[in-house]
C-alpha positions in Angstrom: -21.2 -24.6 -30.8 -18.4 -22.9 -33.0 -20.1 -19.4 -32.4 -19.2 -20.4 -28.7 -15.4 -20.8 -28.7 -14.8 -17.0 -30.2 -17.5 -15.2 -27.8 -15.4 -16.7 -24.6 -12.1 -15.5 -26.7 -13.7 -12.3 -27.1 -15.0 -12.0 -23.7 -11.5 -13.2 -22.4 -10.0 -10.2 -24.4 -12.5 -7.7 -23.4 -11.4 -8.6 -20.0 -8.3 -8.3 -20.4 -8.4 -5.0 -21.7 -10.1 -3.3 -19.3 -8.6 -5.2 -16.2 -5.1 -6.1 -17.6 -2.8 -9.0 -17.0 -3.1 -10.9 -14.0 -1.5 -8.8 -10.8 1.6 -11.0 -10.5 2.8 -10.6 -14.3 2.8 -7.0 -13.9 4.4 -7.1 -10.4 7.3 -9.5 -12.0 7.4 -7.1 -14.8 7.8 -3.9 -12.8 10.4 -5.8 -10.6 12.5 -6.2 -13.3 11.9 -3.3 -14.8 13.1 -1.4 -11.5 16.1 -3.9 -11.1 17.4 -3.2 -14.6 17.0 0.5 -13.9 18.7 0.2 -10.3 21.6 -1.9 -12.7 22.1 1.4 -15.0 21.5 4.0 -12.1 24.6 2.2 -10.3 26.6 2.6 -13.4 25.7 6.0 -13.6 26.3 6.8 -10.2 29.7 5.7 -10.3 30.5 7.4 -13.4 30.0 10.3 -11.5 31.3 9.6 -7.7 33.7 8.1 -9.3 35.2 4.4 -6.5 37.5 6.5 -4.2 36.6 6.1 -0.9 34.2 3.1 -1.7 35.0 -0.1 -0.3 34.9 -3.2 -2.6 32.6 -5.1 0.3 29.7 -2.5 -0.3 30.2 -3.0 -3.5 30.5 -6.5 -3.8 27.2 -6.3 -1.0 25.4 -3.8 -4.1 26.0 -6.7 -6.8 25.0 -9.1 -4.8 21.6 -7.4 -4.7 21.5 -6.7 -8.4 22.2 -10.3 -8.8 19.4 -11.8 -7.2 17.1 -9.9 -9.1 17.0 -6.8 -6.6 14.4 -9.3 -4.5 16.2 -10.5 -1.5 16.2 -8.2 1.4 19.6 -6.8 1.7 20.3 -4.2 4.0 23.8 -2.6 2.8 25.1 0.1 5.4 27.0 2.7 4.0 30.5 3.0 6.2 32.2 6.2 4.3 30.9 9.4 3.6 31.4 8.5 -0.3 29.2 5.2 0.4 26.5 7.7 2.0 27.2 10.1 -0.8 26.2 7.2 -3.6 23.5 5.7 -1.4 22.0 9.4 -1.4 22.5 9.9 -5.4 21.1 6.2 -5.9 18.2 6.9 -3.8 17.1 10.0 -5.6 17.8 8.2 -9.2 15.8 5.7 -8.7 12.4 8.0 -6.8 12.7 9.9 -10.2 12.3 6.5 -11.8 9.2 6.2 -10.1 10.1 3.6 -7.4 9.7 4.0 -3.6 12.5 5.2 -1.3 12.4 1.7 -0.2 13.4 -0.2 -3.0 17.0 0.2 -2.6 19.0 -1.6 0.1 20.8 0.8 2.3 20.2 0.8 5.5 22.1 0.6 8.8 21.0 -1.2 12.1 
């Protein structure tokens, strides 16, 4: 019965290595993951644009976002051609992170 107990471990690890962790570990991961990066392309981006021209509400609306883990559905619409300017950069920061041009919350109704 002992040589039972390590075969199902083994077999447990061999699945694990070819399938991977279970679908909603890696989905949590990679959320974060692309949070943290959105955090740090924001920082960036504003090292660069620099705030003129960038009202404190869309960026209050931006932390918020980061705050909640980058999960709830904002919708942030840039008023200012700065705003659209840093929108724009963030956008393209985080495609060449390897997220979707839908991961970050502008948009306008």
């Amino acid at each position: 019965m002992t040589s039972r107990a390590p075969s199902s471990l083994l077999a447990l690890l061999i699945f694990l290595g070819l399938y991977g962790v279970p679908a909603q570990s890696q989905d949590q991961s990679w959320r974060e993951t692309k949070c943290t990066l959105y955090q740090h392309a924001v920082i960036d981006a504003l090292g660069m644009l620099g705030q003129d021209g960038i009202r404190k509400e869309f960026l209050a609306e931006n932390d918020a976002f980061i705050a909640s883990g980058c999960i709830d559905n904002y919708r942030i619409c840039p008023q200012t051609d700065r705003e659209t300017e840093l929108a724009n950069l963030l956008t393209i920061m985080t495609m060449n992170e390897g997220m979707a041009s839908t991961f970050v919350p502008f948009g306008c109704p």
